[in-house]
C-alpha distance (Angstrom), angle and dihedral (degrees) to the residues before:
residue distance angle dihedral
X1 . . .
X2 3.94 . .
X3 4.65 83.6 .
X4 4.11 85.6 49.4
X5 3.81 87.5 59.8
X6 3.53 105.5 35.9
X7 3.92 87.4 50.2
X8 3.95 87.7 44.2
X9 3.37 87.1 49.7
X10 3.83 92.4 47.5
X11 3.63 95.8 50.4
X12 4.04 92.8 50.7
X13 3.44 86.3 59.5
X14 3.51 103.1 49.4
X15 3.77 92.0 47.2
X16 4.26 89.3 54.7
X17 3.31 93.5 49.5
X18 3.73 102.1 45.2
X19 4.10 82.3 54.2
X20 3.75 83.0 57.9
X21 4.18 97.8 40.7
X22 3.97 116.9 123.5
X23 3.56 117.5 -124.8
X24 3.08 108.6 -155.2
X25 4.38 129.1 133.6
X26 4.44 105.0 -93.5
X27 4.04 100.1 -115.7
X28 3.87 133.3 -178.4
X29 3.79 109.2 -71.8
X30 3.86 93.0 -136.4
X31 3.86 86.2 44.9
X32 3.89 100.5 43.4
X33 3.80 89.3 57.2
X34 3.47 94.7 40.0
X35 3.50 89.9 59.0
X36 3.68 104.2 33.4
X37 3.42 98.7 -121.3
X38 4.11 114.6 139.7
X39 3.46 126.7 -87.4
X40 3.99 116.6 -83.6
X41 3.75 130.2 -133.0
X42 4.16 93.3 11.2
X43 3.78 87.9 128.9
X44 3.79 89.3 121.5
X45 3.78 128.8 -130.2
X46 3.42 115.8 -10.9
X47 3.83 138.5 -140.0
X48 3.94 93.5 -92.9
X49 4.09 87.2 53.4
X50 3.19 93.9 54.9
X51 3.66 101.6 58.5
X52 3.41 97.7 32.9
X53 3.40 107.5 72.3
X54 3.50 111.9 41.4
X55 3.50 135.2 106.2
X56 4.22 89.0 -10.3
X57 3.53 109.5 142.3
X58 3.96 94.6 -11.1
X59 3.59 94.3 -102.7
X60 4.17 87.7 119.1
X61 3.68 87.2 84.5
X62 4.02 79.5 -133.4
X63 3.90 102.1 158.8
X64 3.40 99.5 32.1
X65 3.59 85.8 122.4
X66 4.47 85.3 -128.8
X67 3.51 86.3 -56.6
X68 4.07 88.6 143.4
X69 4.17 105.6 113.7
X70 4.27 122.9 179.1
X71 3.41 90.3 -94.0
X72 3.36 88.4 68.9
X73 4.27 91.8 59.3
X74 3.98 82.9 69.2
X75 4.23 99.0 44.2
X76 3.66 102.4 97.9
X77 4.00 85.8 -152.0
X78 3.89 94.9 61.5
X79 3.82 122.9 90.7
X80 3.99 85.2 -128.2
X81 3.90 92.2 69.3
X82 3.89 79.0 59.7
X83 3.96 99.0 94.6
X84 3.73 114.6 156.5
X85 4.16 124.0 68.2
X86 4.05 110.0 -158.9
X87 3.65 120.4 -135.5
X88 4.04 133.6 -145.1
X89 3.63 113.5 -123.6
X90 3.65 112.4 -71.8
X91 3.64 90.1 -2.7
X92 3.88 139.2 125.1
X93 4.10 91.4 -174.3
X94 3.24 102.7 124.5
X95 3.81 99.6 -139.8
X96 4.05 123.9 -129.4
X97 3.59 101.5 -107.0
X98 3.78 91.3 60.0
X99 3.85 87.6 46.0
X100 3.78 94.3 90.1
X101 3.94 91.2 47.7
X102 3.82 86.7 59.8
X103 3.46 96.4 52.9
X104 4.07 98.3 42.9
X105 4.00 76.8 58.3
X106 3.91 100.2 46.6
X107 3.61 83.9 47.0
X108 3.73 99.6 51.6
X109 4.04 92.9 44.9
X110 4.05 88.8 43.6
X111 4.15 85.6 59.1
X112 3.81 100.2 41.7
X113 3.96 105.8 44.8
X114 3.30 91.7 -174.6
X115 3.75 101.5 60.7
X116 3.86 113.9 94.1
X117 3.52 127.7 -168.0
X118 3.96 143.7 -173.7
X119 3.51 122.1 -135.7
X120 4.37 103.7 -153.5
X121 4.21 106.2 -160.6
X122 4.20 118.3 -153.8
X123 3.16 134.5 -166.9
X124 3.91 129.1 -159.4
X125 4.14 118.4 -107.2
X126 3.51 95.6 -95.6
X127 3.60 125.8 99.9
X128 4.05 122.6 23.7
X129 3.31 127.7 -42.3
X130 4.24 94.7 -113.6
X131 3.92 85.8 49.9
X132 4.08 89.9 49.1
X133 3.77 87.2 49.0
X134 3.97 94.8 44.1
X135 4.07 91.3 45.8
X136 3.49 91.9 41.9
X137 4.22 87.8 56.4
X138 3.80 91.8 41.9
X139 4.18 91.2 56.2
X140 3.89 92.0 47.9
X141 3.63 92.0 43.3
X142 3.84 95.2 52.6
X143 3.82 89.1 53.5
X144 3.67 96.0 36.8
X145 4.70 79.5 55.3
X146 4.05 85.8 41.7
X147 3.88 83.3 58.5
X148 3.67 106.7 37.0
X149 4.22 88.2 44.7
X150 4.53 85.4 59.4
X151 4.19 81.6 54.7
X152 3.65 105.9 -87.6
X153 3.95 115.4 148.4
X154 3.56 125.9 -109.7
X155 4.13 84.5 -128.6
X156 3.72 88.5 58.6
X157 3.84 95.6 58.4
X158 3.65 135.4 73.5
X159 3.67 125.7 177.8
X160 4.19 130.2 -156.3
X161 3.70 134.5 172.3
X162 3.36 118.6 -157.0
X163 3.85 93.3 173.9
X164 3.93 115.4 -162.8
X165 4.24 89.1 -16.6
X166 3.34 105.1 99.7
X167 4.11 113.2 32.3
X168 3.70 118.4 179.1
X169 3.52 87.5 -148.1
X170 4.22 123.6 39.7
X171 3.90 97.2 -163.4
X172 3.66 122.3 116.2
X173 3.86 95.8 -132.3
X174 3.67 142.8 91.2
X175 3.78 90.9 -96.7
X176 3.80 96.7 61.2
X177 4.24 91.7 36.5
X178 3.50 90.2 63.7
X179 3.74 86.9 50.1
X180 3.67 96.8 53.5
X181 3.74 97.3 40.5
X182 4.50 94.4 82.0
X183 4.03 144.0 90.0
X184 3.35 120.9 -130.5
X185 3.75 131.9 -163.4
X186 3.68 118.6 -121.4
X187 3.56 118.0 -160.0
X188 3.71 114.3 -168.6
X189 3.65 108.2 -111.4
X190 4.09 98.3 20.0
């Protein structure tokens, strides 16, 4: 009963956000912002994220009936101490095996109201600084929409994009790209 739901739930989700997706042709970061032209692949998650990642080895904390408190932000073996989504290259997909860290989020701000939370989008070096900026936006939006479509309140959501500003990692390599190109949520106090 609980896997009918959470792929009912799934498949909702999907469908809204495909009614949402951009359409536009996947360009060059560097030239795409160089160019003005808008930012490619942002549609969102995507049907095969959606069904991918829930309920698969119960880790999703899907079922818990909201049973996630703050304490659980701090327990290393919660999904909630599980804060940072990676990102494809010039991409704001959020891909399936972050899918289940989403939800164990939505979930926990669903069942405590009164939590908030800010959701801080980066981008890798590469491209310009507008298109960092606008990609960085687009990745923290999607997950900010992943959350708020799993019954999280608009009041309990904050988005930031801090673009190419703040990189984990300061190489010039593939390693330290992949690194930089994530959102995080930032819970005041942890």
């Amino acid at each position: 009963m609980v896997t009918n739901k959470i792929y009912l739930t799934a498949a909702i989700m999907a469908l809204a956000l495909a009614g949402c997706s951009s359409t536009g042709d996947k360009q060059d970061a560097g030239a795409a912002g160089a160019n003005g032209s808008s930012l490619a692949n942002t549609s969102g998650y995507g049907a095969g994220g959606a069904s991918s990642g829930y309920g698969a080895g119960g880790g999703s904390g899907f079922g818990r009936g909201g049973s996630y408190t703050a304490a659980d932000l701090d327990n290393p073996n919660s999904p909630l101490s599980k804060r940072v989504i990676y990102f494809q290259y010039d991409s704001a997909e959020v891909m399936p095996e972050y899918v289940s860290i989403v939800t164990a989020h939505a979930e926990f701000l669903a069942g405590n109201p009164s939590q908030r939370v800010t959701v801080d989008g980066h981008a890798d070096e590469r491209g310009t600084r507008e298109y960092n900026i606008a990609l960085g936006e687009q990745r923290a939006k999607t997950v900010a929409n992943m959350l708020k479509l799993q019954g999280v309140a608009d009041s309990q959501v904050q988005i930031v994009s801090y673009g190419e500003e703040k990189p984990l990692c300061m190489g010039h390599d593939d390693e330290c790209w992949n690194q930089n190109r994530r959102a995080e949520f930032a819970y005041a106090g942890h």
